[in-house]
N, C-alpha and C positions, 0 to 999 in steps of 0.2 A: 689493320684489316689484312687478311689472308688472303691468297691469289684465291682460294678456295671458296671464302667466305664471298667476295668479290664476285667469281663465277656463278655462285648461286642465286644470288642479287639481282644479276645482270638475268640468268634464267626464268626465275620467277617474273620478272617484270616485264618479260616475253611474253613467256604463259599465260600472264595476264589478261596482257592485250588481246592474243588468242582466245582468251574465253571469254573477255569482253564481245566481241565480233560475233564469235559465236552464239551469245545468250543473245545479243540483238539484233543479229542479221543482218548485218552489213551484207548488201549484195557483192562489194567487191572481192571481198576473202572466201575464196571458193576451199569449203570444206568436205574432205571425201567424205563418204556415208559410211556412218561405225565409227567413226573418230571420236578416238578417247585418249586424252592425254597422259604419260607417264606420267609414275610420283616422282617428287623431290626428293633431298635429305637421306639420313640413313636409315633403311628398313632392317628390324630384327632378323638372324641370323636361323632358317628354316630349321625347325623342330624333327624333322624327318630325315630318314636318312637319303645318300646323293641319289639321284635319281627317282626318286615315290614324290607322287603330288605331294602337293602341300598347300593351307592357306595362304590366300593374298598376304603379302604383307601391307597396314596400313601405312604411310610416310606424312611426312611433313606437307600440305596441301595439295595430297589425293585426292584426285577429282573421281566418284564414282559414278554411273550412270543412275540414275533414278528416276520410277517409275514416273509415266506421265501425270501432271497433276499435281506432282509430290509438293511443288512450290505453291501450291495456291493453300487458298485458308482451311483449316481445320474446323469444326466442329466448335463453337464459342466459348474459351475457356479449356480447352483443352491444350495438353502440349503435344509436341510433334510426335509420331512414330521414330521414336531414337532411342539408341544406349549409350548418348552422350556423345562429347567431343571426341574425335580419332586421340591416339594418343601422340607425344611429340614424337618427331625423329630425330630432333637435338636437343639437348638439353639447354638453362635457363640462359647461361651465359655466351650458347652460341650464338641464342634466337638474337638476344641484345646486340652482339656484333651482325647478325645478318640484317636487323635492324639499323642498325647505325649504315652500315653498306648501302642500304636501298634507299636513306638520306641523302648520303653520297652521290650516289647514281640519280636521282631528282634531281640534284645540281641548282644552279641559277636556273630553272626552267624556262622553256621556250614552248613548249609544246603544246599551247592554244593562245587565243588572243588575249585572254584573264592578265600574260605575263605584262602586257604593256600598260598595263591600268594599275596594278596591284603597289600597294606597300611595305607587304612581307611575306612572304611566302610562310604560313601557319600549318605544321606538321603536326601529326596526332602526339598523343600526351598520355603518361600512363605505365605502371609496371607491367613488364612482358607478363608476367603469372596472375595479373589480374584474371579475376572470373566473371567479370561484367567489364564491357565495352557498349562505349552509347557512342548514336552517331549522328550527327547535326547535317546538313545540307552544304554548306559555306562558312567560312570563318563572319564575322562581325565586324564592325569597325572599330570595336573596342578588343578583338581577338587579335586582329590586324596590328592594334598599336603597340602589344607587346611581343606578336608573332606566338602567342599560345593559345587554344580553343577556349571555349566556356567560359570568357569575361565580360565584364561589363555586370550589365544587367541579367540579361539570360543566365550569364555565369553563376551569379548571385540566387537568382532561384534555382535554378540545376544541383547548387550545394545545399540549400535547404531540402531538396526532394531527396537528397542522397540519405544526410542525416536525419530524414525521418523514416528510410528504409536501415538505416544501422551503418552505413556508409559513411564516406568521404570523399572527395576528389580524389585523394593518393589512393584508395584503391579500386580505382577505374581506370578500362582505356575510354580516351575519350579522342572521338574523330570525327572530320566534317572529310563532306565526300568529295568536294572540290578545295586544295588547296590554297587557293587565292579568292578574296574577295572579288565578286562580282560588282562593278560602276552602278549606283542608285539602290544595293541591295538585290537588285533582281535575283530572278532564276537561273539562274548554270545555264546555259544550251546542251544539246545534246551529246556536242564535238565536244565543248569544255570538260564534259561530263566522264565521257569518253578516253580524255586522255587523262582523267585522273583515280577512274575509279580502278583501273588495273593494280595500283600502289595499295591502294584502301584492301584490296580482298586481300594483296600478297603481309601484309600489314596483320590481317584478321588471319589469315593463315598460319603466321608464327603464334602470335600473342594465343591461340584458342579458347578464348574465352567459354566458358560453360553456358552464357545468357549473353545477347545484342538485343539492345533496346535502338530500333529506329523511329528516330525524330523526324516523322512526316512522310509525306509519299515518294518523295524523291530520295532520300535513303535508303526506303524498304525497297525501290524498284532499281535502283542504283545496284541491289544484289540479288534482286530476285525479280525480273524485269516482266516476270507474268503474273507478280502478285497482284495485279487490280487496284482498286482506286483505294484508299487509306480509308474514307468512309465505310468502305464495308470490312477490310483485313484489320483495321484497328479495333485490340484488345481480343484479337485470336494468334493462335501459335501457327509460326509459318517455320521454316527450317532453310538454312544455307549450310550445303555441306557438312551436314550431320549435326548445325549448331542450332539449336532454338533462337528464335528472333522472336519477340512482339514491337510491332509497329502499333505508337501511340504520339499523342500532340508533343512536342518538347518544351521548354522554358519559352521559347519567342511565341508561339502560339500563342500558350500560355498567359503571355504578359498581355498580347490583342485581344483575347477573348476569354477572360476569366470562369467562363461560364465551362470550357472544357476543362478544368482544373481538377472536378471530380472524378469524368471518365477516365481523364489520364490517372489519377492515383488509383483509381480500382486497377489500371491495367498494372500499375503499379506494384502494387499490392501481389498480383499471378506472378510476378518476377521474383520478390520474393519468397514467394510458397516453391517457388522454383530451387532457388538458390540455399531456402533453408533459412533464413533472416527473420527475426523477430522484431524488427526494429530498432528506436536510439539504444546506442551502447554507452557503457559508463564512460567519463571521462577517462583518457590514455587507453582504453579496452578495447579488445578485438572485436570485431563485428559479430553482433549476437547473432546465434544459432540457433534451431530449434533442438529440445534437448534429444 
């Protein structure tokens, strides 16, 4: 790891926190009015000559302003107003080292009450160039015992749902919004929540996925805290930072209530139309495309 790669680790997972407070209003982080946070990373080298304007360059999790509203649900079925993911500002094997860095920097964590109950601290999973990222709420107890997301049971149907979209595990990120398991299953609190989901965006930040599927309401609002209740945002197109999200039921639903199993695959399904997927792929075969 590079003093470099290190610094930007340590940066991003400021920023984070920063726009954590910000999107939910912590009274105590007094924000001036117009505050807009720099980009990260390397921005392309101006097209114009010294001195003439020139376009914004995009960066590595550019935070843009966007119109009010911009977060809440669309139209049913429809996807976001975008042209797509920003593009990187480092390329595939820095994101992996500034990914491995901000492992690092998570450390034995301390930084809510989850650390004193927990049995593993469970980090997301996934190649940095995946184009789908799904995100869970909490690792499991079956996540917990080997310290990787989506096992057990959940696990087990999550990979069915994948290979009947043309997928697999290997090419997803796959993430829960708090890193440690919550005592009896429960809910995150808000603090828990708080002090983990600054990693999760800097995380979604590198990897840019093209398509996030969030699993329940606590994930879609975990990034987008004025999306509203998941009963009405689920199976429409919401937007984070220029990335399309659909919020829909996940595998633990799922498994309680068989009965949302069709919803979730139609929302399913718009993911794919998304991504260009046709479904199962041949055995050893790349993920089918539309022609």
């Amino acid at each position: 790891m590079t003093p470099r790669h290190e610094l930007l680790a340590w940066v991003r997972a400021a920023r984070g926190a920063v726009r954590w407070h910000i999107e939910s209003g912590e009274a105590e982080l007094a924000v001036p009015a117009g505050f807009v946070m720099p980009p990260l990373g390397r921005a392309p080298a101006p097209a114009t000559a010294p001195g003439s304007p020139g376009p914004r360059p995009t960066a590595v999790g550019d935070v843009r302003p966007r119109p009010p509203g911009s977060d809440g649900p669309g139209p049913r079925g429809a996807p976001p107003a975008t042209h797509g993911p920003a593009p990187h500002g480092l390329p595939p094997d820095e994101r992996r080292e500034a990914l491995t860095a901000l492992t690092a920097h998570i450390g034995h964590c301390t930084r809510c009450p989850l650390s004193a109950t927990r049995g593993a601290i469970v980090h997301a999973a996934g190649p940095v160039t995946a184009r789908l990222a799904v995100i869970a709420t909490a690792p499991s107890v079956d996540d917990e015992a080997v310290a990787q997301p989506f096992r057990g049971p959940a696990g087990a149907l999550l990979e069915r749902m994948l290979t009947a979209m043309g997928l697999s595990r290997d090419d997803v990120y796959l993430c829960t919004v708090v890193l440690c398991r919550p005592p009896e299953e429960r809910e995150p609190t808000h603090n828990e929540v708080a002090a983990c989901v600054p990693f999760l965006k800097q995380r979604l930040g590198l990897v840019r996925p093209e398509v996030i599927v969030a699993f329940g309401e606590l994930p879609m609002r975990a990034l987008m805290p004025q999306s509203g209740s998941i009963l009405k945002a689920r199976g429409r197109w919401l937007d984070w930072e220029g990335i399309p999200v659909m919020p829909t039921w996940g595998p633990t639903s799922l498994l309680q209530d068989p009965e949302k199993k069709r919803p979730a695959w139609d929302d399913l399904k718009k993911v794919m139309t998304r991504l260009g997927l046709t479904g199962p792929r041949a055995e050893g075969g790349a993920p089918g495309k539309n022609p």
